[in-house]
N, C-alpha and C positions, 0 to 999 in steps of 0.2 A: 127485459132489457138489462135490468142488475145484475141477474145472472152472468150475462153473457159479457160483461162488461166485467166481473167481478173474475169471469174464467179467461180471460184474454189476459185482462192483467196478473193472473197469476202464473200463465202461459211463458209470457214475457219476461216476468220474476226470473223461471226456472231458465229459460232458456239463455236470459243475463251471466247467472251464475255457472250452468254449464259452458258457455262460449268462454269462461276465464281460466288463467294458467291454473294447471293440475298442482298437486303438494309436489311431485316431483321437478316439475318444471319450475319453479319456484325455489326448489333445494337446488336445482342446475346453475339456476342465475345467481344464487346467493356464493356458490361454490365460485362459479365462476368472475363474480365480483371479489373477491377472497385472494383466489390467485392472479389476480390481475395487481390487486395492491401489494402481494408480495412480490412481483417482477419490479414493478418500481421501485418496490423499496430497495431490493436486491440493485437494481441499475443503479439506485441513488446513493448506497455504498460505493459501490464498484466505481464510481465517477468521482466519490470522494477519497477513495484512493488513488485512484488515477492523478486528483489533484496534489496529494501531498507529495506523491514521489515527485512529479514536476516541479511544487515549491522546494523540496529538498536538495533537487538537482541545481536549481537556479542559484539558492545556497553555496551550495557546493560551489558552483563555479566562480561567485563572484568571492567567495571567500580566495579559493585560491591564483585568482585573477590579482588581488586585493596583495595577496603573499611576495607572489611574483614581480608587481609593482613595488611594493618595498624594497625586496631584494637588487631590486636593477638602482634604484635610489643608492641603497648602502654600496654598489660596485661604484657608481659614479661620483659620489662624495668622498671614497677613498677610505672609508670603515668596515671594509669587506670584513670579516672574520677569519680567522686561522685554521678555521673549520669547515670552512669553504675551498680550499688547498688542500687537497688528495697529500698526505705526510709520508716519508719512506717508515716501514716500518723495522725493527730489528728483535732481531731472539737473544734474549738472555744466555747471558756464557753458563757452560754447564758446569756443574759442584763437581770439584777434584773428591776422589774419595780414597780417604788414607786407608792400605787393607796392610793389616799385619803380616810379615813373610813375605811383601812384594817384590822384588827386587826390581830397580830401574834398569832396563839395557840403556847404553847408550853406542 
């Protein structure tokens, strides 16, 4: 009865350890848990940039939302600047050049 009780449960041992995952299937899921944490982390970049251009943009607009509101203040208070008026521009008169032997017609 030792026997037989001693070969079942060694039966059972072996049958335990063959019924579990193989080394390969083991390197499958270790792989496969591996690239799964690189897709996140890759998503969790990619999300954190996605975030800063959005803060940069937000930025951006209210700085020059902020510009624009100034600017309509200084037209309304009457501090405009001179540089705000488009100015005529003119060309320099050209250098008379004295050549020896010239003779003037007139």
């Amino acid at each position: 009865m030792k026997k037989l009780l001693a070969l079942t449960l060694i039966a059972g041992i072996v049958t335990f350890v063959a019924c579990g995952p193989s080394k390969k299937e083991l390197e499958a899921k270790a792989k496969a848990k591996q690239d799964s944490i690189t897709a996140a982390e890759k998503a969790k970049k990619e999300a954190d940039s996605l975030a800063l251009v959005e803060k940069t943009k937000i930025v951006k607009d209210s700085l020059r939302k902020d510009s624009i509101a100034k600017a309509d203040k200084k037209i309304k208070s009457g501090h405009a600047t001179t540089a705000a008026k488009p100015q005529a521009t003119t060309q320099p008169a050209k250098p008379k050049i004295n050549r020896p032997g010239a003779t003037k017609k007139s």
